[in-house]
N, C-alpha and C positions, 0 to 999 in steps of 0.2 A: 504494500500500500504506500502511494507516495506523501510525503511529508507534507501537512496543511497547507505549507508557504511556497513551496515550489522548490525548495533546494536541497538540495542531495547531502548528504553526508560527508561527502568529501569536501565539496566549495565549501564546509564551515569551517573544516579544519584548517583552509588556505586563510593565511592572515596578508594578504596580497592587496596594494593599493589599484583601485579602481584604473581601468586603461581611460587614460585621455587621446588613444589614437595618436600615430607615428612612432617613432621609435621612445623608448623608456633609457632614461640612463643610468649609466652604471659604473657602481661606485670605483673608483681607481683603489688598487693596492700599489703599495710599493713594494718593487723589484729586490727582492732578494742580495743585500750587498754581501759576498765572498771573504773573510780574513785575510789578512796580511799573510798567514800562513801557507806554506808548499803544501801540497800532497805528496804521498810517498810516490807515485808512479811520476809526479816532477822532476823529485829527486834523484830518482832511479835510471830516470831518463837523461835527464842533465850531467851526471857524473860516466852513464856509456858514454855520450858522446864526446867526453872527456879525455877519455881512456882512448879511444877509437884518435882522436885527433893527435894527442901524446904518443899515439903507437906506429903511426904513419910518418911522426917527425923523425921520431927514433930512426925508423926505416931510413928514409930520407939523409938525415943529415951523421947517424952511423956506420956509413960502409965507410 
């Protein structure tokens, strides 16, 4: 049996303001800022490439 007033069970539970038609705005978050701090896979990565450029000097300037 539907409800005296016309609205369903669900639309009561929405606490949603009334559409004024076009588009509805919405609210900005801000973005996420990062720490000062490396991750390990920086580190990890930053010190191969270290090793890899130290290893080709040696070659290089060694014979």
């Amino acid at each position: 049996m539907p409800d005296p007033q016309g609205k369903t069970a669900v639309a009561e539970d929405r606490k949603e303001p009334p559409f004024d038609g076009g588009s509805q705005p919405v609210p900005h978050q801000k973005e996420p800022v990062p720490g000062p701090g490396r991750s390990a896979a920086q580190v990890v990565t930053l010190v191969l490439c270290l090793l890899v450029v130290a290893a080709i000097a040696v070659y290089i300037f060694g014979r």
